[in-house]
C-alpha positions in Angstrom: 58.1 103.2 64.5 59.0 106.2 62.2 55.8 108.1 63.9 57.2 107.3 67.7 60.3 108.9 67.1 58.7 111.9 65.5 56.4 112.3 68.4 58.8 112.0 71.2 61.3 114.9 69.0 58.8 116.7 68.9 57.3 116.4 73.1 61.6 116.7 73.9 61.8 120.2 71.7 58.1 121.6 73.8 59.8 120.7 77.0 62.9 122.1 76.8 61.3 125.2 75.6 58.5 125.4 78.8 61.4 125.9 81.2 60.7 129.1 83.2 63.5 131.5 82.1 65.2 133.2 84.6 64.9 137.1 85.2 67.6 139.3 84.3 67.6 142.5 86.5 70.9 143.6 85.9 70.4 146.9 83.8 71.1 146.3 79.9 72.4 149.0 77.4 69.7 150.2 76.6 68.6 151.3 79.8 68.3 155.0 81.2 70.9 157.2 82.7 69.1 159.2 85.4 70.1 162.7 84.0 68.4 161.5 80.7 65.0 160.6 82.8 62.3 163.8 83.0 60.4 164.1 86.0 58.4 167.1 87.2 56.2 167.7 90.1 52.4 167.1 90.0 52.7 171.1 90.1 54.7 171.4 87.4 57.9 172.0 88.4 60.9 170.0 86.8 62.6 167.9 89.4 66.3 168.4 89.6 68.1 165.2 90.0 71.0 166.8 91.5 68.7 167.5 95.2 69.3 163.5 95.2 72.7 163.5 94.5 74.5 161.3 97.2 70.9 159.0 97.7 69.6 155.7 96.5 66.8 156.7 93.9 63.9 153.6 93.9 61.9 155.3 90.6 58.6 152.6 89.9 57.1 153.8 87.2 53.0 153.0 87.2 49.7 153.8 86.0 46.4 154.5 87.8 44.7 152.0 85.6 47.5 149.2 86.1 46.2 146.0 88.3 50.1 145.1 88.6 51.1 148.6 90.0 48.2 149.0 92.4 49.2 145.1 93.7 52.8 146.1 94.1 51.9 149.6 96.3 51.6 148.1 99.3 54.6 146.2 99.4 56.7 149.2 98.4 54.8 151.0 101.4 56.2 148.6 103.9 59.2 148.2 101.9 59.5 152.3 102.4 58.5 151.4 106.1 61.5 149.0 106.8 64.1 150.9 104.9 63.1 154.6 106.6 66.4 154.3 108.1 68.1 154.2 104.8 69.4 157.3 102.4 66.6 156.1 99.8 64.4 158.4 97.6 61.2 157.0 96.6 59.7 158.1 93.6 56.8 156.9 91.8 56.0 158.2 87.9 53.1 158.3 85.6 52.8 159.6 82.3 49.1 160.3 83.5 47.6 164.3 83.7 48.3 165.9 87.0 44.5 165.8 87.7 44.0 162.0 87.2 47.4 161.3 89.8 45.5 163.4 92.3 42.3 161.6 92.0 44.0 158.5 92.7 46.2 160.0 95.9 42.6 161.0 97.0 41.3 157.0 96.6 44.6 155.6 98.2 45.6 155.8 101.2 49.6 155.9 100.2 51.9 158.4 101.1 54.0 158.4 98.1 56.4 160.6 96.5 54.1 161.0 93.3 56.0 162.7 90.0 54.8 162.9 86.3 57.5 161.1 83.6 58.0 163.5 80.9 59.7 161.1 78.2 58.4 157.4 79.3 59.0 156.6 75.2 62.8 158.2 75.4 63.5 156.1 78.4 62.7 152.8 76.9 59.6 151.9 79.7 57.4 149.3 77.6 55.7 147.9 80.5 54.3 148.5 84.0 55.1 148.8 86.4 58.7 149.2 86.2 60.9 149.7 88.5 64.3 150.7 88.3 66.9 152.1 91.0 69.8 153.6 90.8 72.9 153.7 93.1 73.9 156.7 95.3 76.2 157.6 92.1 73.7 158.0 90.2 74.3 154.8 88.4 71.4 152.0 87.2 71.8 149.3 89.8 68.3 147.3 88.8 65.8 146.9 86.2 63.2 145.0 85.8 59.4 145.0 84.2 56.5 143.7 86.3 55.1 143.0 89.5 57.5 142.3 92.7 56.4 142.2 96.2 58.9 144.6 97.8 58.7 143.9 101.1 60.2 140.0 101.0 63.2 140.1 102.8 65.2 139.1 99.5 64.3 142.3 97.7 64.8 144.3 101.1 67.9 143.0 101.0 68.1 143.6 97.5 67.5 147.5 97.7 69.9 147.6 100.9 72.9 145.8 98.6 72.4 149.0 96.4 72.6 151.4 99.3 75.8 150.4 100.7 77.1 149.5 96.9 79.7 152.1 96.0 
């Protein structure tokens, strides 16, 4: 008898530790502020945050080798489609070489805003893709790790909270 209750402590502990957790996209401490974010062109040439001053930044940052990221592209792009109408910037960074971006713009068909990141490590990105997007302030509005498929009408409507946030 001993053994049953053993067991079923034991099958009450595993299930109660299975349920799905929920996601937490509400920007933590230890997230960026977008002045402390380095971006420069795939020229070269350091973005200035301030040209966005007043706009909804959507920054995703990716990799050419990422399954995840190439998955999500095409949801941004008819995300980007919907919300044209919209004071949004779209910016999409890689840590990659210059060359390696272009190579990939070459292969895919997206017309994206691509940037390099300068300081992925000093911004706290552990995973890809990320995305994170702050207000027309300037201040971090959502972040979360992994794959989303941007074009649902809950994340459109998600993205259009931010923009009319103030």
């Amino acid at each position: 008898m001993n053994l049953i209750y053993k067991i079923a402590l034991i099958l009450v502990i595993v299930i109660a530790s299975c349920k799905e957790k929920q996601k937490d996209n509400s920007p933590s401490s230890n997230q960026p502020e977008i002045d402390n974010i380095k971006l420069t062109s795939l020229s070269n040439s350091t973005i200035n945050w301030a040209q966005y001053q007043g706009k909804t930044v959507f920054l995703n940052f990716w990799a050419t080798w990422c399954k995840p990221c190439l998955q999500e592209m095409p949801s941004i792009e008819a995300a980007i489609k919907k919300l044209e109408k919209e004071n949004i910037v779209f910016l999409f960074a890689s840590d990659e070489a210059s060359d390696q971006i272009e190579n990939f713009k070459r292969a895919h068909p997206f017309n994206f805003n691509y940037v390099r990141i300068e300081n992925m490590n000093e911004v706290n990105i552990i995973g890809l893709p990320t995305t994170i997007i702050f207000n027309s302030a300037g201040k971090l509005s959502f972040s979360e790790m992994g794959y989303r498929k941007w074009d649902d009408k809950q994340n459109i409507d998600l993205i259009l909270n931010i923009v009319k946030a103030k």
